[in-house]
N, C-alpha and C positions, 0 to 999 in steps of 0.2 A: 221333351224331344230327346230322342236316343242317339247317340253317335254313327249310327248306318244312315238317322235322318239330315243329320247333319255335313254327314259327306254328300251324300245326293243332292243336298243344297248345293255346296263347294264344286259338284261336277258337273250341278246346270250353271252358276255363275258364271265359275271361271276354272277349270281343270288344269290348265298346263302351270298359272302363276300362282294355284293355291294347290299345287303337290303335292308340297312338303306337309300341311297339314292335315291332306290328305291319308298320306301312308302317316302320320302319327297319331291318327281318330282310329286305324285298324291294329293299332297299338293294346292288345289289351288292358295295362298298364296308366294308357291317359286317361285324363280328364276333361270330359268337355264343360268351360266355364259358364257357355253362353253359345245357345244361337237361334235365333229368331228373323225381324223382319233387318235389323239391322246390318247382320253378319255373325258369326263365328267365332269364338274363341278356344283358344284348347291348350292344355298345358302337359308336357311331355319333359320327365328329368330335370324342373325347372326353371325349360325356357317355356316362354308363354307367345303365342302366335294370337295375331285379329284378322281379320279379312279388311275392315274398314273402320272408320270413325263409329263406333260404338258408346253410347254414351251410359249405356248400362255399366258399363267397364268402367269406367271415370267414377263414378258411382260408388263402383265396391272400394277400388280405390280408396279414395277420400272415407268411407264408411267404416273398413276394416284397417287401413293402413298396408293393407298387402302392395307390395311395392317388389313384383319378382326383380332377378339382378339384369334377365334377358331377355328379350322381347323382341320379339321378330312381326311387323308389322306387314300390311299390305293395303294403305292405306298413307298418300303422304298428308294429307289432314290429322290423319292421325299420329302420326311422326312427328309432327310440329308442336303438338298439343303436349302430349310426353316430354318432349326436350324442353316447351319453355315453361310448363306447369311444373312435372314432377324432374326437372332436370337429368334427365338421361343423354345419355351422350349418342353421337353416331356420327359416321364418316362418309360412307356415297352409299348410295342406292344397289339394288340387285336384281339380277333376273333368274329367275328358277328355267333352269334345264332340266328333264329328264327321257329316260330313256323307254321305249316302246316293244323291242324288239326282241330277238332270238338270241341267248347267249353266246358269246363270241370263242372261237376256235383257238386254242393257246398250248395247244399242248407241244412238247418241247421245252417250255420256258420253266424256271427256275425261281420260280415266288415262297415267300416264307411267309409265315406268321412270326412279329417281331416283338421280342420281349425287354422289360423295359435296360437291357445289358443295351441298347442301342441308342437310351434317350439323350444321353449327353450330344451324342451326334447328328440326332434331330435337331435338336435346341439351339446346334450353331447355325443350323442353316432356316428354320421355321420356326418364325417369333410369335405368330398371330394366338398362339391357345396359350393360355398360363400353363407351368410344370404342373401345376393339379389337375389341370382337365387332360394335362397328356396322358399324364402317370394314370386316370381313369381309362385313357383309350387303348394305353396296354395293358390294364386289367382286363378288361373285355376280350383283348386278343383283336383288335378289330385299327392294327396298325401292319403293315405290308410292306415287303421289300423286294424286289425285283434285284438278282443277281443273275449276273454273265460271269464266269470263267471263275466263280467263287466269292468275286466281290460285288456289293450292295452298289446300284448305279442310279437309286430312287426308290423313294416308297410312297406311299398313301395310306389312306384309311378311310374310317368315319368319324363323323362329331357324334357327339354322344345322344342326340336326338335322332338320329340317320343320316343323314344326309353325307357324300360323296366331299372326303375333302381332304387338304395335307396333302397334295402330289407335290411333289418336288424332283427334279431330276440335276442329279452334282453334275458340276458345270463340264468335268470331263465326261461327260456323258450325253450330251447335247445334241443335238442335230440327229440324233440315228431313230429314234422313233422310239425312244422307251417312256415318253408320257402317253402314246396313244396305249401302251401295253397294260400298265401302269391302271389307267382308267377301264380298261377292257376288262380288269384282272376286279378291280374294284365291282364296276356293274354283273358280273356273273356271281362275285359274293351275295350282291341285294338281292339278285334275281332267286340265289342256292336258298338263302333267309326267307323270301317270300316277302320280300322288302319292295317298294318301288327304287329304282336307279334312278338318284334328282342331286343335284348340286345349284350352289347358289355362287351367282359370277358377278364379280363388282364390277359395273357399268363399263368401267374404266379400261377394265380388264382384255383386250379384244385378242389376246394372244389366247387365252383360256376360251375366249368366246368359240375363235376357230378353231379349235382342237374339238369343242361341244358339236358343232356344226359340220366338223369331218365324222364323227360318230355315230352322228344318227340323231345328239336326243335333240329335241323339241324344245322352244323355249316360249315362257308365258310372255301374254303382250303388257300383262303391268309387271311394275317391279316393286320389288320390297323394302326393304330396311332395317337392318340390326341396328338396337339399342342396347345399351348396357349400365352400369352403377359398378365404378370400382368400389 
């Protein structure tokens, strides 16, 4: 089975909660692990995504010892099974937003591409990526800063798989609408790339929800779950 078969799987299943591994099967670069009657698997920079409890997966596993560090599931049988078998860790669930639409109007505004002269400053306020996978997102160039009147009032990026992530907006900067820009500025990059525009929002999260939901994108009706192994 080819990876174009394997998305056309993912898009009669479920298209909106399996995005992400959608736009990383159009990744020339991935690899698809597995997909059949089960579900999906794909591995992109890696992290490794399932669609569901796959037992072939479990399989290679125990077989070969490949135990990736990140694992992004869609499937909470399958979450359960990972955490109390091969001991990985994970904190709340997620739902994949993405975006459908027409590139958004910004011009006037003041966005950079940010090099890593800015990571110490990220670092105080954005703890969730280790320095290594920062320090990778500003190799890439794929770390953003929105500045007014000369100075940095937020930035964003991508995680190194694609996905739409890292907004943050300094506290004196709040209330005027620079996360909606912020994310606008972010989606016309994926859309410039030929990327899909999808971020992944922890359940919990309902302030990030409604900023999703004032924009436009779409969100899948299952949710996900990051595992990891420090």
């Amino acid at each position: 089975m080819t990876k174009n078969d394997a998305v056309k799987m993912l898009e009669e299943y479920d298209a909106l909660s399996c995005v992400d591994m959608i736009d990383m099967l159009r990744k020339e670069d991935s690899r698809l692990l597995y997909a059949g009657e089960e579900g999906v698997s794909v591995e992109y920079r890696g992290l490794v995504t399932l669609t569901s409890f796959i037992d072939d997966f479990t399989k290679i596993l125990d077989r070969t010892g490949y135990e990736p560090d990140l694992i992004c599931v869609h499937d909470e049988d399958m979450r359960n099974h990972l955490v109390e078998k091969y001991g990985y860790e994970n904190e709340e669930g997620c739902y994949s937003y993405s975006y459908h639409g027409e590139p958004f109007d910004l011009d006037g505004y003041d966005f950079r591409t940010l090099d890593v002269s800015f990571k110490d400053r990220i670092r105080e306020v954005y703890t969730l990526a280790s320095e290594e996978s920062l320090l990778d997102d500003f190799s890439r160039g794929e770390v953003f800063g929105l500045f007014i009147d000369g100075h940095m009032v937020g930035f964003i990026g991508f995680h190194s798989e694609g996905s739409m992530g890292m907004l943050h907006v300094f506290e004196e900067g709040r209330k005027k609408g620079y996360g909606s820009l912020l994310e606008k500025y972010d989606i016309n990059k994926a859309l410039e790339l030929g990327r899909i525009p999808y971020c992944h929002v922890f359940e919990s999260n309902t302030a990030s929800q409604a900023l999703q939901a004032k924009l436009a994108l779409k969100r899948g009706k299952r949710k996900c779950w990051w595992l990891w192994k420090d």
